[in-house]
SERO-4910 file (N, C-alpha, C, O; in steps of 0.05 Angstrom, whole numbers):
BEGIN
 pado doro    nc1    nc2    nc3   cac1   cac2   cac3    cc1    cc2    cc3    oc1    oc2    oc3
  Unk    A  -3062   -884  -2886  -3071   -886  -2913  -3075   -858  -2926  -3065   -852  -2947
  Unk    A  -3092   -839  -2909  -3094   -810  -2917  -3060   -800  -2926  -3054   -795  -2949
  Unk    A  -3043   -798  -2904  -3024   -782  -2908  -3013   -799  -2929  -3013   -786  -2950
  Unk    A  -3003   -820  -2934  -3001   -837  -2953  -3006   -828  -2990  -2991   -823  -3009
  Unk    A  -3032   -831  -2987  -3049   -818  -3009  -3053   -787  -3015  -3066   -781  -3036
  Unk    A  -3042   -766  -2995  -3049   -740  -2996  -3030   -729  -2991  -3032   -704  -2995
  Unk    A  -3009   -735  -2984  -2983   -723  -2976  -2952   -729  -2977  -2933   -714  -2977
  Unk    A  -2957   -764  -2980  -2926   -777  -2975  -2911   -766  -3013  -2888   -772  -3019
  Unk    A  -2927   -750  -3031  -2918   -750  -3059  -2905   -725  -3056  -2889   -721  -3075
  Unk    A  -2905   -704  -3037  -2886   -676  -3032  -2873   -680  -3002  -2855   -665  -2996
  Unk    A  -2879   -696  -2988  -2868   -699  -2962  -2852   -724  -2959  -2834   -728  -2943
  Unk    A  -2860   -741  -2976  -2845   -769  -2975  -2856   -789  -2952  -2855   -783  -2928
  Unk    A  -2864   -811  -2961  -2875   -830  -2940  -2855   -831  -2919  -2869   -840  -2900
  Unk    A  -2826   -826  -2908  -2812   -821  -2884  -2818   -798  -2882  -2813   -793  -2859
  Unk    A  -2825   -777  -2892  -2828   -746  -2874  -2803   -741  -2877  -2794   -730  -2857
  Unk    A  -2789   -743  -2891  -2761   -725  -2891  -2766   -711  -2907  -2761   -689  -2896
  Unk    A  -2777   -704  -2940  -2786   -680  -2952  -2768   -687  -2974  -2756   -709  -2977
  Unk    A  -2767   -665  -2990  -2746   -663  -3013  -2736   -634  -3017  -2746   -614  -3007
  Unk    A  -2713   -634  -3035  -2711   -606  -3042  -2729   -581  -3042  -2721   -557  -3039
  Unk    A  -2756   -590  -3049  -2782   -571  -3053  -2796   -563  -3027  -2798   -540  -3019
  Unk    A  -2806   -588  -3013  -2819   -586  -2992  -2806   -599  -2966  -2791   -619  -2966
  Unk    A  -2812   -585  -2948  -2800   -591  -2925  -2802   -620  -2911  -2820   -636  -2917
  Unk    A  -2784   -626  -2893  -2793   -653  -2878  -2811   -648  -2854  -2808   -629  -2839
  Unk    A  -2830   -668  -2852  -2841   -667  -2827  -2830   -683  -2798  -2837   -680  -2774
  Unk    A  -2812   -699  -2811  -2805   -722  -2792  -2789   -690  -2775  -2781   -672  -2789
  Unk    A  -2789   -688  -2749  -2770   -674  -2741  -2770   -642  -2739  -2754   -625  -2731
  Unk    A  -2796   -641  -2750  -2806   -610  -2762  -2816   -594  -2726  -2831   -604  -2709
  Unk    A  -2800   -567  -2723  -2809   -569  -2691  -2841   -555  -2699  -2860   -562  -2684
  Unk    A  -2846   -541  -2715  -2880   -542  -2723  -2894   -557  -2718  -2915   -552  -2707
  Unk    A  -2885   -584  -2728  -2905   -610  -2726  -2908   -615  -2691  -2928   -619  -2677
  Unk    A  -2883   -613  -2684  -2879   -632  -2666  -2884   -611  -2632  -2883   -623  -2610
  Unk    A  -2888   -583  -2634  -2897   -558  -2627  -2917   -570  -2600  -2929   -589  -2610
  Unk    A  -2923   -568  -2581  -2937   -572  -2558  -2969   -562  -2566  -2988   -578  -2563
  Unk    A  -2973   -536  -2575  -2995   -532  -2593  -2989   -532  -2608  -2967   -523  -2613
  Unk    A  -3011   -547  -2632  -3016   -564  -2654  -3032   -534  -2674  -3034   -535  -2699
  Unk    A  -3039   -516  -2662  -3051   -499  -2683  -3044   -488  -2707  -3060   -482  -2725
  Unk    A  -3011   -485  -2705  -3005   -472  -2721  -3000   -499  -2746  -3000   -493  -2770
  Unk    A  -2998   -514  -2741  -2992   -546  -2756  -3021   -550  -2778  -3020   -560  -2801
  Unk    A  -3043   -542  -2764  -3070   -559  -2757  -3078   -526  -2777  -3091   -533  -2796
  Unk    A  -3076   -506  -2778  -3080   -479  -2789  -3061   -489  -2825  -3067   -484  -2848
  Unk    A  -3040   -501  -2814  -3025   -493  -2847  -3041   -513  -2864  -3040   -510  -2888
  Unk    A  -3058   -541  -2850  -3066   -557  -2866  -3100   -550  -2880  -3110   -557  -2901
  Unk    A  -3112   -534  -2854  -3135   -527  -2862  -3138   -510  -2884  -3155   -511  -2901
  Unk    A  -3112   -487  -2881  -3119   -460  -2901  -3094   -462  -2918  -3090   -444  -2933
  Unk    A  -3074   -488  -2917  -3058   -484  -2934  -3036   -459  -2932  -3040   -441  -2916
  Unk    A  -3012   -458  -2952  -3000   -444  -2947  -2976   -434  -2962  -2958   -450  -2965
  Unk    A  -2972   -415  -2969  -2952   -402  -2992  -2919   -391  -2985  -2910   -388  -2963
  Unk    A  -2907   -388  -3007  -2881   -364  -2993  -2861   -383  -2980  -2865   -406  -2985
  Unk    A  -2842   -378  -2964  -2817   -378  -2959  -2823   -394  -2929  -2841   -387  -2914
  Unk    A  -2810   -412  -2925  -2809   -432  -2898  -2781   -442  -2891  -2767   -455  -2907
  Unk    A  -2772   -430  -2858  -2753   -444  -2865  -2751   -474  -2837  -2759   -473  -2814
  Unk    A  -2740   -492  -2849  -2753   -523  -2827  -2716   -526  -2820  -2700   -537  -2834
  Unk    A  -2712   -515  -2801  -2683   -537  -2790  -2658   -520  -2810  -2636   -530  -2817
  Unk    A  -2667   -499  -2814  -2645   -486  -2824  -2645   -490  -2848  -2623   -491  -2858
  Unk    A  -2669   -494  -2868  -2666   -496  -2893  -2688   -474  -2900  -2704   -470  -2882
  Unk    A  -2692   -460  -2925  -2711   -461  -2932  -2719   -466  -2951  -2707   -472  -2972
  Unk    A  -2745   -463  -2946  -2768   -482  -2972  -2787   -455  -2984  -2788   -434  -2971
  Unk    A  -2800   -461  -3011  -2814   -442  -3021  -2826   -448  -3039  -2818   -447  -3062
  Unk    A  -2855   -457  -3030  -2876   -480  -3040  -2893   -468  -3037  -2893   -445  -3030
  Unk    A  -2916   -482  -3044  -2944   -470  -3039  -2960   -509  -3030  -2960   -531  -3041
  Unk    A  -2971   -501  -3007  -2978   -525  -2985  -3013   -517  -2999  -3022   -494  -2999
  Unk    A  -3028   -540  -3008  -3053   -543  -3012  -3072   -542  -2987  -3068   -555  -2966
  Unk    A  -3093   -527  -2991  -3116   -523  -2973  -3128   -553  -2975  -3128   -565  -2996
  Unk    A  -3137   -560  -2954  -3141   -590  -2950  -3172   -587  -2942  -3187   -601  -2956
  Unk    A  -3182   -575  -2926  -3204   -559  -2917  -3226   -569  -2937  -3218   -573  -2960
  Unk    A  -3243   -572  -2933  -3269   -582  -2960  -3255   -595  -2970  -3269   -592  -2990
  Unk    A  -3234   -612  -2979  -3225   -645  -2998  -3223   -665  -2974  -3228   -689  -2975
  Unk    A  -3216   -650  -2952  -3224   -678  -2929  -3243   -657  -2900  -3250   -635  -2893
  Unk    A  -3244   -680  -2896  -3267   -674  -2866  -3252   -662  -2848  -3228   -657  -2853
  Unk    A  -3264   -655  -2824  -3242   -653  -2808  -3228   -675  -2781  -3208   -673  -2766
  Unk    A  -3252   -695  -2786  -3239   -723  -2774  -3219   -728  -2795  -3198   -730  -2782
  Unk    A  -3212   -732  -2817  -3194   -742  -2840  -3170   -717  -2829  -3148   -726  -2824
  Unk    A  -3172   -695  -2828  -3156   -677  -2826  -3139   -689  -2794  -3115   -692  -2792
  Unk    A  -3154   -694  -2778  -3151   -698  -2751  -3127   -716  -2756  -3104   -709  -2755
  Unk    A  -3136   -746  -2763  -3135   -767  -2767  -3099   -762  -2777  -3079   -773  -2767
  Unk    A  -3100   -741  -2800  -3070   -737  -2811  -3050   -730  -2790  -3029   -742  -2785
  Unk    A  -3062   -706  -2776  -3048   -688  -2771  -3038   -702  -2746  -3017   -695  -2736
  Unk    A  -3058   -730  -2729  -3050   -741  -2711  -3026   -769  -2721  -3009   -777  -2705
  Unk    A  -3028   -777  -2744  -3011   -787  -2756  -2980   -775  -2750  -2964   -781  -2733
  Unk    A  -2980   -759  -2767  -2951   -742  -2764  -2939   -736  -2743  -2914   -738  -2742
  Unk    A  -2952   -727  -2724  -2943   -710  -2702  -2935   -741  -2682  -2926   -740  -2660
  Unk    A  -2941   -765  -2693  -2930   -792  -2675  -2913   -805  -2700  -2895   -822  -2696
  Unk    A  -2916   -801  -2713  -2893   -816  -2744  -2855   -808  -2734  -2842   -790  -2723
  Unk    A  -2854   -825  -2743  -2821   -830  -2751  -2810   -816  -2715  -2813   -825  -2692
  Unk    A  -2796   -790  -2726  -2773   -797  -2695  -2802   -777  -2679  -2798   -767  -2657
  Unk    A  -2827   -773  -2690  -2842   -747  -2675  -2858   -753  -2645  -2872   -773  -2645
  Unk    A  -2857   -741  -2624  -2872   -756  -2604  -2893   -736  -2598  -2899   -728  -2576
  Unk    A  -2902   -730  -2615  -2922   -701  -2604  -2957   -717  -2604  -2969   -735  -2616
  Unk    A  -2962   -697  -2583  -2998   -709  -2576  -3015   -711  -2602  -3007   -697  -2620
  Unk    A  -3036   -725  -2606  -3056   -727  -2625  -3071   -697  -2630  -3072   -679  -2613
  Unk    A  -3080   -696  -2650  -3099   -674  -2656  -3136   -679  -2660  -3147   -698  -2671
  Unk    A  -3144   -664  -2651  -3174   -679  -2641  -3194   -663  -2663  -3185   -645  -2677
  Unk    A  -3223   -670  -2665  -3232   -656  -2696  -3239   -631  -2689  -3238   -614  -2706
  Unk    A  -3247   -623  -2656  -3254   -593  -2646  -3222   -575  -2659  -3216   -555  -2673
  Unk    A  -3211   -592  -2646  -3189   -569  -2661  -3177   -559  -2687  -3163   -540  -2693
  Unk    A  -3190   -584  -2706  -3186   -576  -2725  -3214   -555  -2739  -3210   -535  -2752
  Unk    A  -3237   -563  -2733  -3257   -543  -2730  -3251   -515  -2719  -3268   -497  -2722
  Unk    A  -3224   -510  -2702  -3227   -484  -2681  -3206   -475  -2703  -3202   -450  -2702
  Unk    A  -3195   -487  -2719  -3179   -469  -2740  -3196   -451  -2759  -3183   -432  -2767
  Unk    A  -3216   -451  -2766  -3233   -428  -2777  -3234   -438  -2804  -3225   -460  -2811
  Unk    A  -3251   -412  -2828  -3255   -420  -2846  -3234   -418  -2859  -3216   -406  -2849
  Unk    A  -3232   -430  -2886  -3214   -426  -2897  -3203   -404  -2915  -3216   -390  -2932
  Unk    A  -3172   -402  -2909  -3163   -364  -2924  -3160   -375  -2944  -3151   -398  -2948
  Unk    A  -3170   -354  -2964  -3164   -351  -2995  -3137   -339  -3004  -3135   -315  -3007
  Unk    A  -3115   -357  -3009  -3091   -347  -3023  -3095   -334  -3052  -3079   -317  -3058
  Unk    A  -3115   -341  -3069  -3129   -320  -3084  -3134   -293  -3075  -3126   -273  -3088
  Unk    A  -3149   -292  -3054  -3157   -265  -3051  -3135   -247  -3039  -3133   -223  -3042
  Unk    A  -3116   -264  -3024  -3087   -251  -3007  -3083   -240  -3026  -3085   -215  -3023
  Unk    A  -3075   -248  -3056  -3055   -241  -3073  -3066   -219  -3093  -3053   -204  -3107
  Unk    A  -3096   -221  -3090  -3107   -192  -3107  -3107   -165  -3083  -3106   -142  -3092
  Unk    A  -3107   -170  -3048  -3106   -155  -3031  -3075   -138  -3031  -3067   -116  -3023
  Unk    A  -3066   -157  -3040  -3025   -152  -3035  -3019   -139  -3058  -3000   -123  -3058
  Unk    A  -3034   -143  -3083  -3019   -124  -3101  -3033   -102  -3105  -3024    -81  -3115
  Unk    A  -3069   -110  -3091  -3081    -77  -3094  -3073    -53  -3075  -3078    -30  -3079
  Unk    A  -3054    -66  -3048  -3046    -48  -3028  -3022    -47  -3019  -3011    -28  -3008
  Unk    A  -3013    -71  -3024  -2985    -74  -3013  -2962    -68  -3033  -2941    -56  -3028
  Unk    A  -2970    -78  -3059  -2937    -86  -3077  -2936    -61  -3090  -2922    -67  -3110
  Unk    A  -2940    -44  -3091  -2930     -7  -3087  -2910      4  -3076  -2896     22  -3085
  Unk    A  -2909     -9  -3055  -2892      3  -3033  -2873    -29  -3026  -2853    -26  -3012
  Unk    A  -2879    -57  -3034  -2867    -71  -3019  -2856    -95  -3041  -2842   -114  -3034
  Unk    A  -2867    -88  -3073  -2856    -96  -3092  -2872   -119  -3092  -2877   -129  -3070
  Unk    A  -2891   -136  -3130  -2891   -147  -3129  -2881   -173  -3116  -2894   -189  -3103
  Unk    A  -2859   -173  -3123  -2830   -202  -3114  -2835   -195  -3087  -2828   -214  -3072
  Unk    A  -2842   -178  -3077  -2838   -181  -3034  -2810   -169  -3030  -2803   -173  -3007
  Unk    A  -2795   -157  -3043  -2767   -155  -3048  -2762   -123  -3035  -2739   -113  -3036
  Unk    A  -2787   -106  -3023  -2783    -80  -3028  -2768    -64  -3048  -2757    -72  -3069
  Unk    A  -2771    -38  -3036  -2765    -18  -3045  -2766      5  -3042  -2784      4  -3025
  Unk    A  -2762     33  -3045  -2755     52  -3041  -2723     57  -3019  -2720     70  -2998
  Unk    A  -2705     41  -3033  -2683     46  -3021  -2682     44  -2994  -2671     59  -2978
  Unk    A  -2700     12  -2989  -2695     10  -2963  -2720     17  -2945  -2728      4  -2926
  Unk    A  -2730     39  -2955  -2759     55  -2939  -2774     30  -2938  -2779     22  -2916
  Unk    A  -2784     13  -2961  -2802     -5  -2953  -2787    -36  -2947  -2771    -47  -2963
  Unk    A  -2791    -43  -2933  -2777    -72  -2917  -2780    -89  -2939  -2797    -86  -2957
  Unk    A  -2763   -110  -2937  -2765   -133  -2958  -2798   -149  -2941  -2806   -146  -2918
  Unk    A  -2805   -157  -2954  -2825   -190  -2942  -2817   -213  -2950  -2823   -231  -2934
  Unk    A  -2807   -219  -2966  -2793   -240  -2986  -2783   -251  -2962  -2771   -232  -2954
  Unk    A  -2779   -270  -2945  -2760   -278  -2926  -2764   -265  -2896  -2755   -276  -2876
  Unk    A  -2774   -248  -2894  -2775   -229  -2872  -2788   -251  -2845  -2806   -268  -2846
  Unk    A  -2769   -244  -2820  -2769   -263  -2808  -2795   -253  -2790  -2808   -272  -2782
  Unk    A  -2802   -232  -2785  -2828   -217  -2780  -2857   -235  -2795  -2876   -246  -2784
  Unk    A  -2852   -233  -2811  -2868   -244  -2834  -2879   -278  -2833  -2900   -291  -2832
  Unk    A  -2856   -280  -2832  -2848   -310  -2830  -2858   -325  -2797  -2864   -348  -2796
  Unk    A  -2858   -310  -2778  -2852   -316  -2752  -2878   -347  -2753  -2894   -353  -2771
  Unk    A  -2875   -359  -2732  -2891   -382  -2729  -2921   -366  -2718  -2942   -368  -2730
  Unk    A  -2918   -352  -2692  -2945   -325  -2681  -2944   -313  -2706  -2923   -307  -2717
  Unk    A  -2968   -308  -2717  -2981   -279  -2726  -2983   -259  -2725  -2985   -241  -2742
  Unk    A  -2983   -259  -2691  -2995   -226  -2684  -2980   -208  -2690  -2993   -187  -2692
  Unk    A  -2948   -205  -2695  -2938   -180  -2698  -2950   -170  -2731  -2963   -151  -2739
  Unk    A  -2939   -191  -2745  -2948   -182  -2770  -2985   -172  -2774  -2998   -156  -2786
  Unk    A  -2988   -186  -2761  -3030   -176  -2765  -3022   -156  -2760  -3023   -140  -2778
  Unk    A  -3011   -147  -2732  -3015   -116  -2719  -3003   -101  -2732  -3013    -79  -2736
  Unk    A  -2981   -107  -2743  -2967    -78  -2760  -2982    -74  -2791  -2969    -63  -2809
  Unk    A  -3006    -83  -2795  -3021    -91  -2822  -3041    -78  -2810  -3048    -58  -2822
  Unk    A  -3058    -85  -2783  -3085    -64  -2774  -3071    -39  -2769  -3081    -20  -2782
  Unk    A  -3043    -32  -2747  -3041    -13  -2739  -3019      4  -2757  -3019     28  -2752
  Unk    A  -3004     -4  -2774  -2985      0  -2776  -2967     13  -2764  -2971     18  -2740
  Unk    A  -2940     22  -2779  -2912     16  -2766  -2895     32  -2788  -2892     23  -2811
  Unk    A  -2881     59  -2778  -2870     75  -2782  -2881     95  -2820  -2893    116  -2825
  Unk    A  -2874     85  -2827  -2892     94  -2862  -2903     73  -2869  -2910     75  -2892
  Unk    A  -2908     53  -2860  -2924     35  -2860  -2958     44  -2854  -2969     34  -2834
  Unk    A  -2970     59  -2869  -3007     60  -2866  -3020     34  -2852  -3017     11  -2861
  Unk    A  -3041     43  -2823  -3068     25  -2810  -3083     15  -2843  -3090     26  -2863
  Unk    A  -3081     -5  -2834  -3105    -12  -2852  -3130    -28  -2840  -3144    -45  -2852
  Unk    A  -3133    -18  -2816  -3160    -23  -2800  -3182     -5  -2818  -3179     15  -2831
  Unk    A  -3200    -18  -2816  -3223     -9  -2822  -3217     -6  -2852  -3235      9  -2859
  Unk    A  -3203    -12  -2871  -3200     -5  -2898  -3194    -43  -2912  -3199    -48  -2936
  Unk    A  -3188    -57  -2900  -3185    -86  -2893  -3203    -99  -2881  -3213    -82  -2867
  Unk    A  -3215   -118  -2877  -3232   -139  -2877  -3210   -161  -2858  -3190   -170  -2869
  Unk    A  -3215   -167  -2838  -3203   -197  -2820  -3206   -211  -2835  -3185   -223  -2830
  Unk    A  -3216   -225  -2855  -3210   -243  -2875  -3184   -237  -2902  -3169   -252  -2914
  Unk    A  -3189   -201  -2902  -3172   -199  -2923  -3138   -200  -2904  -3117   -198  -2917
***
């Protein structure tokens, strides 16, 4: 009934998706052995460029986090990951609790143009002839793990500036 009422209107009650948003039926995210990264895009939502099965998508996924519980969250996320062709394990409410608070795509986007889109272009598109990498698509960026991108953001990476200690783990 949740995913029904909260999701089947951009995902489609089969989970195949539409032009805009991706399908879940089949999604190897969803269907992923750990559930965190699944169970992370629903808590804190999610922006930018996705690509599911060789397509991509470029949406903005709603923070669900405070509009449902995290049994309701559970409840979804254990939905899907057994819906249509998916056979993946249930998701339990600790884990959706162990996803943390929720990130501000607001605050990303005042952090990215106060430090980043200088050097990496509003659009994500770079610039300086190449010196600064695209983000727009960047498969770095994009990756399903985090950690390279966190690390090349605390430590940076060739003219790329640390922004440890000048950054906030939230920002």
């Amino acid at each position: 009934d949740l995913f029904v009422a909260k999701c089947a209107s951009c995902h489609q009650a089969s989970g195949q998706g539409s032009a805009a948003f991706p399908p879940l039926a089949g999604n190897a995210d969803v269907t992923a052995t750990d559930a965190k990264s699944m169970i992370a895009t629903i808590v804190n939502g999610r922006s930018g460029t996705l690509s599911v099965s060789g397509k991509t998508f470029n949406g903005t996924m709603p923070t669900w986090k405070g509009s449902l519980s995290n049994a309701d969250i559970a409840a979804v996320a254990t939905y899907v990951r057994g819906a249509w062709s998916n056979k993946a394990a249930g998701v339990t409410e600790e884990q959706v609790a162990s996803a943390g608070p929720v990130v501000s795509s607001a605050v990303g986007m005042s952090v990215y143009q106060n430090k980043c889109a200088a050097c990496h272009q509003a659009s994500g598109k770079g610039g300086g002839g190449g010196l600064f990498p695209a983000l727009a698509g960047n498969a770095h960026v994009n990756a399903a793990d985090p950690t390279a991108i966190l690390g090349t953001i605390e430590h940076g990476k060739n003219v790329m500036p640390s922004w440890k200690g000048q950054l906030s783990a939230s920002d």
